[in-house]
N, CA, C and O of each residue as an XYZ file, in Angstrom:
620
protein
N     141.107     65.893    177.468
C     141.289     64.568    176.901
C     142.080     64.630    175.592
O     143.056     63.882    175.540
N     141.838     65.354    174.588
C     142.364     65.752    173.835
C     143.837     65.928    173.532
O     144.539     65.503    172.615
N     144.151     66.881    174.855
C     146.028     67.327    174.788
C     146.370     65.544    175.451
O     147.417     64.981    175.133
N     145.575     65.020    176.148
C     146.600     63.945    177.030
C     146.436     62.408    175.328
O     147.065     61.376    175.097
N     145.394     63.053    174.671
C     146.148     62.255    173.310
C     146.850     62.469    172.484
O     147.465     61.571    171.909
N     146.973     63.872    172.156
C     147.716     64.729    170.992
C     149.199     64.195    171.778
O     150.085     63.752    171.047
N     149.438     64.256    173.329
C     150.582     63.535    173.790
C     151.225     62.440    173.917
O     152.421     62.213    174.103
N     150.247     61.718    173.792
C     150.481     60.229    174.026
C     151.353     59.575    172.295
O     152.353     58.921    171.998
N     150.270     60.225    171.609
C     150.638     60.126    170.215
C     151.968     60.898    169.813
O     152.555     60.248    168.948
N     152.601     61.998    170.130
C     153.653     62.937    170.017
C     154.732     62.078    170.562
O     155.823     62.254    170.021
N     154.694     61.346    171.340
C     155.368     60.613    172.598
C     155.422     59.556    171.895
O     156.589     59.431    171.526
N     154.481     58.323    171.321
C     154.540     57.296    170.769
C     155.502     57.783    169.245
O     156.343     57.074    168.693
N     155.204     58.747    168.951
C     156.147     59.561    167.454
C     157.471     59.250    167.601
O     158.111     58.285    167.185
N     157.824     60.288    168.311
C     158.736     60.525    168.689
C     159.723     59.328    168.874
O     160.720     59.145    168.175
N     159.158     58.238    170.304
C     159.698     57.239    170.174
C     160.042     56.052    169.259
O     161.012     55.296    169.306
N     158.991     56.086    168.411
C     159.336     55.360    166.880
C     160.376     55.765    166.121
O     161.076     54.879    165.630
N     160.719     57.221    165.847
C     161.501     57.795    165.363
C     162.662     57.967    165.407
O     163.343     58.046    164.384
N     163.093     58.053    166.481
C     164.021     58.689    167.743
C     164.907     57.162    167.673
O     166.112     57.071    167.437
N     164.197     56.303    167.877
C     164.641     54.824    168.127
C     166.114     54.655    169.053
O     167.012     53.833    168.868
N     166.032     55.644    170.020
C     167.241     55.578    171.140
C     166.201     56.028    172.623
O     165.422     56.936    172.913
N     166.723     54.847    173.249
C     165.642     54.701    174.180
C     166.819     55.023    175.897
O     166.619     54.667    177.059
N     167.780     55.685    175.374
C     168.615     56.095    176.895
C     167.825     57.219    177.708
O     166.889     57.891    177.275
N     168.211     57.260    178.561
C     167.676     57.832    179.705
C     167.005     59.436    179.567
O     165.902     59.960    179.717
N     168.387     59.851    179.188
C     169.087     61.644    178.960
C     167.703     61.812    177.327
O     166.741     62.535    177.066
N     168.410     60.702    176.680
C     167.176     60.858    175.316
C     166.006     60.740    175.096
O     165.442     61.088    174.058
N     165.323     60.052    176.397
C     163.787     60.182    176.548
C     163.667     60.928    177.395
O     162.462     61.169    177.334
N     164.121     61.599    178.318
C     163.800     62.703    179.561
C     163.844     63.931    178.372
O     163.233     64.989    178.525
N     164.472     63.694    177.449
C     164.610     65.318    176.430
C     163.244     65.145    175.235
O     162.338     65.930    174.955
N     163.513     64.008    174.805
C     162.175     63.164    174.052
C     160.672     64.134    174.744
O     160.170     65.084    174.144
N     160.235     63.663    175.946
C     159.736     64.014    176.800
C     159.606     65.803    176.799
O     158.471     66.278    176.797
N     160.744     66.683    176.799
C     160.328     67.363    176.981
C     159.871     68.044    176.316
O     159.061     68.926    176.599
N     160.576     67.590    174.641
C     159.774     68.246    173.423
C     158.886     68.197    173.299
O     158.418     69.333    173.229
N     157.817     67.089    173.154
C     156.537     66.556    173.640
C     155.868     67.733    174.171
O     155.070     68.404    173.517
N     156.151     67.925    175.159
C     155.367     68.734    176.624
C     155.728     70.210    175.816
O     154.839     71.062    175.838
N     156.852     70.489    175.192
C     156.688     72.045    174.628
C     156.131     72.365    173.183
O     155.890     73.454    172.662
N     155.982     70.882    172.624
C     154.934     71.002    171.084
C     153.919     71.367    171.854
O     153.635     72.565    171.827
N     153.091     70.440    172.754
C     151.590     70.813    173.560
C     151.661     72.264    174.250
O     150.913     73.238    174.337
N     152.464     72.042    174.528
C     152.339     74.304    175.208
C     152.021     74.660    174.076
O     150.838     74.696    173.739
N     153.242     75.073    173.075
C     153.101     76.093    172.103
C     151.661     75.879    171.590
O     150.882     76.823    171.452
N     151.254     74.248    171.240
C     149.954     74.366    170.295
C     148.517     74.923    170.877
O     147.493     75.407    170.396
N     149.067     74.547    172.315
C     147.915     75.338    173.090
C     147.704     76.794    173.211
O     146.668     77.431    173.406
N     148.772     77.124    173.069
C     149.137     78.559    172.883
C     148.742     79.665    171.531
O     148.625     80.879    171.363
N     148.642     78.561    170.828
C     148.321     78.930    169.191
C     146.697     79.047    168.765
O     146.137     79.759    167.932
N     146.236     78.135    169.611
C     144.576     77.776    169.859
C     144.703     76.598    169.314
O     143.544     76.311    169.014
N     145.503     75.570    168.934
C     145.669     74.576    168.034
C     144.096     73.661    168.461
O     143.167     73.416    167.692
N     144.207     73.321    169.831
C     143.168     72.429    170.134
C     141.461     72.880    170.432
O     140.627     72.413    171.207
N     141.387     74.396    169.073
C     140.142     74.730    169.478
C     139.372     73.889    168.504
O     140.070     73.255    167.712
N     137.992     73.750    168.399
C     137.188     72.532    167.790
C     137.359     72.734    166.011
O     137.272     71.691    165.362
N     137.519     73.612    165.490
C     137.497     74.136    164.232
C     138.676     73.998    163.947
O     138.800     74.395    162.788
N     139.831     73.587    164.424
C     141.255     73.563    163.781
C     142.171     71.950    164.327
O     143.076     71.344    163.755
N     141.334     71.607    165.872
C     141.815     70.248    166.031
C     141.538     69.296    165.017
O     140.459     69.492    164.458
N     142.390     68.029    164.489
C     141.973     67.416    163.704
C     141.883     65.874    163.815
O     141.657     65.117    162.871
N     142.124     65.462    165.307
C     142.228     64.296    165.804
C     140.938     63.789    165.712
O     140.886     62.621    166.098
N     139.712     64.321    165.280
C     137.762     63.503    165.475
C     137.825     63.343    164.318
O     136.786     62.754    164.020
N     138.940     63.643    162.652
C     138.794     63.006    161.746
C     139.270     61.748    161.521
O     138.814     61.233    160.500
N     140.247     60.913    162.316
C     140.813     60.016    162.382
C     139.834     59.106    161.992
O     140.245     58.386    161.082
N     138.784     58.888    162.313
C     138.131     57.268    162.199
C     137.985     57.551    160.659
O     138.148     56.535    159.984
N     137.725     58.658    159.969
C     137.137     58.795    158.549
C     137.986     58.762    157.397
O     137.576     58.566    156.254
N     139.679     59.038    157.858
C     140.483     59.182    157.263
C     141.068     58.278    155.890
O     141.533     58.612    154.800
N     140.705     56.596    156.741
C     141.398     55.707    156.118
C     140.864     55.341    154.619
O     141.460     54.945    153.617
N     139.087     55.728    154.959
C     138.710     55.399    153.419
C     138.975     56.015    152.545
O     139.116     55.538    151.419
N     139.161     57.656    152.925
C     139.748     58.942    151.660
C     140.792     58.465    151.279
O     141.152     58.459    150.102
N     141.763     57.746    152.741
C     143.225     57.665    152.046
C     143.334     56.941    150.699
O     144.036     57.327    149.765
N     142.485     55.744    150.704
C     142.083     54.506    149.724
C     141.554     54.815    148.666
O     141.651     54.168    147.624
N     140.620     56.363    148.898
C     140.254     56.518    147.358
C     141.325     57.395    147.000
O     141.795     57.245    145.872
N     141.716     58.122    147.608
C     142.661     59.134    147.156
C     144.427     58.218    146.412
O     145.257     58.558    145.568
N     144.284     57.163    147.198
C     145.741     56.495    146.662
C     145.248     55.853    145.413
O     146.132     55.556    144.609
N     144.099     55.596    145.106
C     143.592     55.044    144.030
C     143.336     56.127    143.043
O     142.793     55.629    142.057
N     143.437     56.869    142.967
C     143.108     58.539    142.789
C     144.622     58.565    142.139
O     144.712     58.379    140.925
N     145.576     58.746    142.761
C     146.857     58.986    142.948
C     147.499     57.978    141.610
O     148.021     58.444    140.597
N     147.337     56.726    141.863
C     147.748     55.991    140.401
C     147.123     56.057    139.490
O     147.696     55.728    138.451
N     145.771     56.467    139.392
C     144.731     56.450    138.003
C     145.976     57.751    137.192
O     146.607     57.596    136.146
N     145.986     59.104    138.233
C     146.470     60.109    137.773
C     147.727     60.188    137.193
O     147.992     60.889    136.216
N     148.823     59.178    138.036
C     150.406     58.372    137.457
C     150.405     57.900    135.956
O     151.157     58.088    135.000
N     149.210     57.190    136.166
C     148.942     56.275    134.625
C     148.669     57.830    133.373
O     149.168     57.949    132.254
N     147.912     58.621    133.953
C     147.340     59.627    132.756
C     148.817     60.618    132.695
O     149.070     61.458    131.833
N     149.443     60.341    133.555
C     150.362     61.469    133.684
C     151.616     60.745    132.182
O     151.933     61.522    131.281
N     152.035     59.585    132.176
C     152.880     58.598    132.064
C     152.587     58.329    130.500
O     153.450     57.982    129.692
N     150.753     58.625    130.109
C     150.462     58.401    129.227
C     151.123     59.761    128.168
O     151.752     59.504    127.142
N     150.804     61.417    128.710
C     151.493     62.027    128.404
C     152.480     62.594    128.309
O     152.759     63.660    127.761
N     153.239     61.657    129.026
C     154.565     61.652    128.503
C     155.310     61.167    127.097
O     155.906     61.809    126.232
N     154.877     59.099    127.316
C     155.477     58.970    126.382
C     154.105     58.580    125.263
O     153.980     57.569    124.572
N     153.268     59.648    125.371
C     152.630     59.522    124.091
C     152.871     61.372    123.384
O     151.841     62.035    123.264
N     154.166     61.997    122.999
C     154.042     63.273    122.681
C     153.270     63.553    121.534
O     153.419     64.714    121.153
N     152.416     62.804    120.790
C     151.324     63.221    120.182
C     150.002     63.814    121.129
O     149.586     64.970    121.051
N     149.579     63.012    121.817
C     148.845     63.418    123.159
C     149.074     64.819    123.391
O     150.189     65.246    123.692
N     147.724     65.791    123.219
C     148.277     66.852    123.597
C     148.139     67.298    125.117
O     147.124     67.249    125.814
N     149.332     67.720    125.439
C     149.429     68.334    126.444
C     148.462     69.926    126.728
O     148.564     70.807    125.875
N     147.803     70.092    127.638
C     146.130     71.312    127.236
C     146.651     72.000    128.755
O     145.829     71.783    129.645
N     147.896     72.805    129.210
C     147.549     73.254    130.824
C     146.402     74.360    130.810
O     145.847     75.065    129.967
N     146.357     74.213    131.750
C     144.459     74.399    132.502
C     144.535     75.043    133.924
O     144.821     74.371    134.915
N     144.277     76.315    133.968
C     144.006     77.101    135.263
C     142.438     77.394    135.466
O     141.688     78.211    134.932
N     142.199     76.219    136.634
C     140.530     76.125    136.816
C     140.709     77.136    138.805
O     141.676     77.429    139.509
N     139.612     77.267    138.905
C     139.228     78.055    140.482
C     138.100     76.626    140.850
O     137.079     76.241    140.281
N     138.899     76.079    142.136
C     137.479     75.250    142.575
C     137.512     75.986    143.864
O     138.416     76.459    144.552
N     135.445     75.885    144.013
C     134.987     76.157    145.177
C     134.598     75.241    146.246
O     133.931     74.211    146.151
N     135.104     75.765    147.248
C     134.694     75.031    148.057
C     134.086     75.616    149.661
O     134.427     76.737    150.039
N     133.095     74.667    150.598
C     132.748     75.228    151.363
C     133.083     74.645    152.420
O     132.221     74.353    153.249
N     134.085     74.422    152.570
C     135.087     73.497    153.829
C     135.990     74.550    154.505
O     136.785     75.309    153.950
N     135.671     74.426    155.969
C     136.609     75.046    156.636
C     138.370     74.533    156.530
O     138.912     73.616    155.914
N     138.908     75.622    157.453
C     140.285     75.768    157.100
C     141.017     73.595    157.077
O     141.904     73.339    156.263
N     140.611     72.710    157.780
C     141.188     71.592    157.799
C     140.651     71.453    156.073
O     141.514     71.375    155.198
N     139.278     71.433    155.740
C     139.068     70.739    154.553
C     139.681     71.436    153.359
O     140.128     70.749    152.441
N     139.745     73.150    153.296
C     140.569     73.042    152.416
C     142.096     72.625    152.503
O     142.521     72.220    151.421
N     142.717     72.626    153.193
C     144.069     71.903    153.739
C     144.331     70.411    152.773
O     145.180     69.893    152.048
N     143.264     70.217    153.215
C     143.162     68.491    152.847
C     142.468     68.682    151.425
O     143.000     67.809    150.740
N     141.816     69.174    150.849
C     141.357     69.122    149.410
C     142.638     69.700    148.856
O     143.041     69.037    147.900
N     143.735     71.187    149.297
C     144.886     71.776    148.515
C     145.746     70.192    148.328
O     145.803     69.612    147.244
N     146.293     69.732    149.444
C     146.746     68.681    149.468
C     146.837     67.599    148.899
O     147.898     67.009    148.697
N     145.822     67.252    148.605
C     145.648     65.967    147.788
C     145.081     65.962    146.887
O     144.784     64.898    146.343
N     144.527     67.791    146.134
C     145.024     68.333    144.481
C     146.902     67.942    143.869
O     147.453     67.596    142.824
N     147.295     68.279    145.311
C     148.506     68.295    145.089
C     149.881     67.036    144.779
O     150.892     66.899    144.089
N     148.998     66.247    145.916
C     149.317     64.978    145.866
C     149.345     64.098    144.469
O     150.193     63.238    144.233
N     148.399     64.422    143.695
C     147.360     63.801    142.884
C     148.740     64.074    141.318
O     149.494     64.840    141.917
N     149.243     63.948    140.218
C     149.875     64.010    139.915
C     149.067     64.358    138.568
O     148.069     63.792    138.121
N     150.118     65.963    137.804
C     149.105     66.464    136.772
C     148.244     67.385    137.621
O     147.175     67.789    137.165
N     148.577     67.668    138.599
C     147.540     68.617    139.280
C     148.753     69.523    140.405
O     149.872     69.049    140.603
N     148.400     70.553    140.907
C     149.000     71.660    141.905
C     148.532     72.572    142.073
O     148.215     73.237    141.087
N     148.203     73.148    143.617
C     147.391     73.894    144.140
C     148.225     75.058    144.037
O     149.287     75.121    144.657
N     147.746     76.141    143.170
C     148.718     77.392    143.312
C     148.465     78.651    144.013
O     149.239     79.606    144.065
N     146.889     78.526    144.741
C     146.479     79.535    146.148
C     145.630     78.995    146.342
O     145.220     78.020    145.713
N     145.014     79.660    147.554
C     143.889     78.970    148.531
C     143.579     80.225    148.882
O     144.375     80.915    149.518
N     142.182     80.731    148.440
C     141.542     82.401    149.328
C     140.011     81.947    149.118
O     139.249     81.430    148.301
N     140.074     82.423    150.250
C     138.347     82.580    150.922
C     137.923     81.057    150.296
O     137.431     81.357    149.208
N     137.856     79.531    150.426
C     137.277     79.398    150.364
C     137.353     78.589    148.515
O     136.813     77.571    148.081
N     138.342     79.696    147.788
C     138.297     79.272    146.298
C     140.108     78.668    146.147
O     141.136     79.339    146.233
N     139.956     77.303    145.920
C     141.346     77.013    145.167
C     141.896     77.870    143.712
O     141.084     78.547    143.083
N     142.934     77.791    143.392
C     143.412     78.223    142.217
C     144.256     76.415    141.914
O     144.965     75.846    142.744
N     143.966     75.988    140.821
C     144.668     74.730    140.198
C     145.592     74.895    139.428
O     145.615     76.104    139.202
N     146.483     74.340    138.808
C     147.180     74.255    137.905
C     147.088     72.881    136.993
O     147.890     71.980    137.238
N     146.265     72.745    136.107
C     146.245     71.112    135.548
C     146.485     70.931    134.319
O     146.092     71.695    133.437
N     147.313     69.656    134.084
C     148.288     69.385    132.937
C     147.506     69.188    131.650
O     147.916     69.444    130.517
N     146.257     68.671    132.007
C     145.314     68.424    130.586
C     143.902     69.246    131.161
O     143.600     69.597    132.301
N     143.231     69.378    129.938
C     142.050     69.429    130.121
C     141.246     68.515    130.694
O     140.492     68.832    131.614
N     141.320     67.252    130.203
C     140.623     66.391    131.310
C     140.958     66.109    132.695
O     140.195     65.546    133.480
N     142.043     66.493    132.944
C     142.098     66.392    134.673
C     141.358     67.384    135.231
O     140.424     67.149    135.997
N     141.786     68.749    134.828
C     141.082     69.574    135.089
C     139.316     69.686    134.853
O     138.836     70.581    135.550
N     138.416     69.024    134.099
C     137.274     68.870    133.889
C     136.784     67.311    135.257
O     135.683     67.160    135.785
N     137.905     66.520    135.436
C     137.292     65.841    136.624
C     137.625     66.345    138.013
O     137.079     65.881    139.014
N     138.779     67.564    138.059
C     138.438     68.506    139.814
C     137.264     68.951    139.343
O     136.307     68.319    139.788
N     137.003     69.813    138.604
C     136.037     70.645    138.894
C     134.663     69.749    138.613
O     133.556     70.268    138.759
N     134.850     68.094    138.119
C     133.017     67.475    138.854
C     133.255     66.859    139.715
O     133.143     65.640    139.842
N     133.778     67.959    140.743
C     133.563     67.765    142.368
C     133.879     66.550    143.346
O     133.926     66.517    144.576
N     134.084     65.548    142.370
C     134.186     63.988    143.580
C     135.336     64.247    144.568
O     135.110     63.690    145.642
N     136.159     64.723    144.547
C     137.100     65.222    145.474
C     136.579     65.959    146.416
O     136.406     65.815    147.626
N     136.347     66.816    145.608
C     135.685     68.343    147.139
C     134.619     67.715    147.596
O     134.440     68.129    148.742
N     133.466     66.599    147.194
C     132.705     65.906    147.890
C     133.376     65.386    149.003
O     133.095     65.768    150.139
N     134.270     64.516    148.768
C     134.776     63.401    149.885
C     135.506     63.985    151.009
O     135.644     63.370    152.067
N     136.030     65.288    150.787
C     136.914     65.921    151.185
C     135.630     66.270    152.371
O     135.655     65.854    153.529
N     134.610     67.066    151.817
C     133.670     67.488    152.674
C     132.957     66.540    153.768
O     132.695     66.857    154.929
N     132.695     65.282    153.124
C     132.511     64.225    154.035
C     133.303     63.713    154.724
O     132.910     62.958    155.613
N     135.171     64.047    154.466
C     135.833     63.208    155.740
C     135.373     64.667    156.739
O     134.981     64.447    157.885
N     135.444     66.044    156.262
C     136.068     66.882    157.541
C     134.211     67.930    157.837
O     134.245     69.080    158.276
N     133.049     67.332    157.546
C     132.290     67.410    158.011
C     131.605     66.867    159.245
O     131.424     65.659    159.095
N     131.115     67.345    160.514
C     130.668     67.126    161.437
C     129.489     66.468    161.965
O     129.305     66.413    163.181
């Protein structure tokens, strides 16, 4: 069930994208489709620990805090800019986390996303950060991120 959605969706992609709907260009459309799903099957893509299509229903509210997330961080970023009295404090914090390979994906990510912030490794489990102030860096590491993160890609 799975591959005949990961296809349907690859296929609906594609065709949004593609936005040429001739014959020759969807029979080829088509076949890329059918050789993303080989290879990913091939990779183990669709084993339960790395598929990521059962996070979909949970996604939309992270997106909402995270885009809200995203401008709080614009505004603090914007502030130190044009306030150069404001001191600028960079900050190399380690956050832990206990999220498999999707959640840290998605916590590196949207450290990254997050502006004033950048994920500079990912091992076993522990991020490495890069953050522009001390206070950004003092709100990754009280966790509300790696919380939510854990609740979209927890089971």
């Amino acid at each position: 069930m799975s591959r005949v959605l990961t296809l349907l969706l690859l296929g609906a992609t594609w065709l949004l994208w593609s936005g040429v709907y001739q014959p020759l260009m969807l029979g080829l459309g088509l076949l890329s489709c059918l050789l993303a799903l080989y290879l990913g099957h091939r990779m183990g893509f669709f084993e339960r620990g790395i598929f990521s299509l059962h996070l979909l229903p949970r996604l939309p509210r992270f997106w909402v805090w995270l885009l809200i997330e995203i401008v709080k961080a614009n505004l603090s970023v914007a502030a130190v800019v044009l306030r150069p009295r404001k001191a600028i404090s960079p900050t190399i914090v380690d956050v832990q986390t206990e999220s498999g390979p999707i959640g840290q994906t998605l916590l590196a990510n949207a450290i990254t996303l997050t502006p004033g912030t950048v994920t500079l490794d990912v091992d076993d489990g522990c991020l490495r950060v890069h953050c522009l102030t001390r206070v950004a860096a003092d709100g990754l590491l009280a966790g509300e991120m790696n919380r939510r993160v854990s609740a979209v890609t927890t089971d």
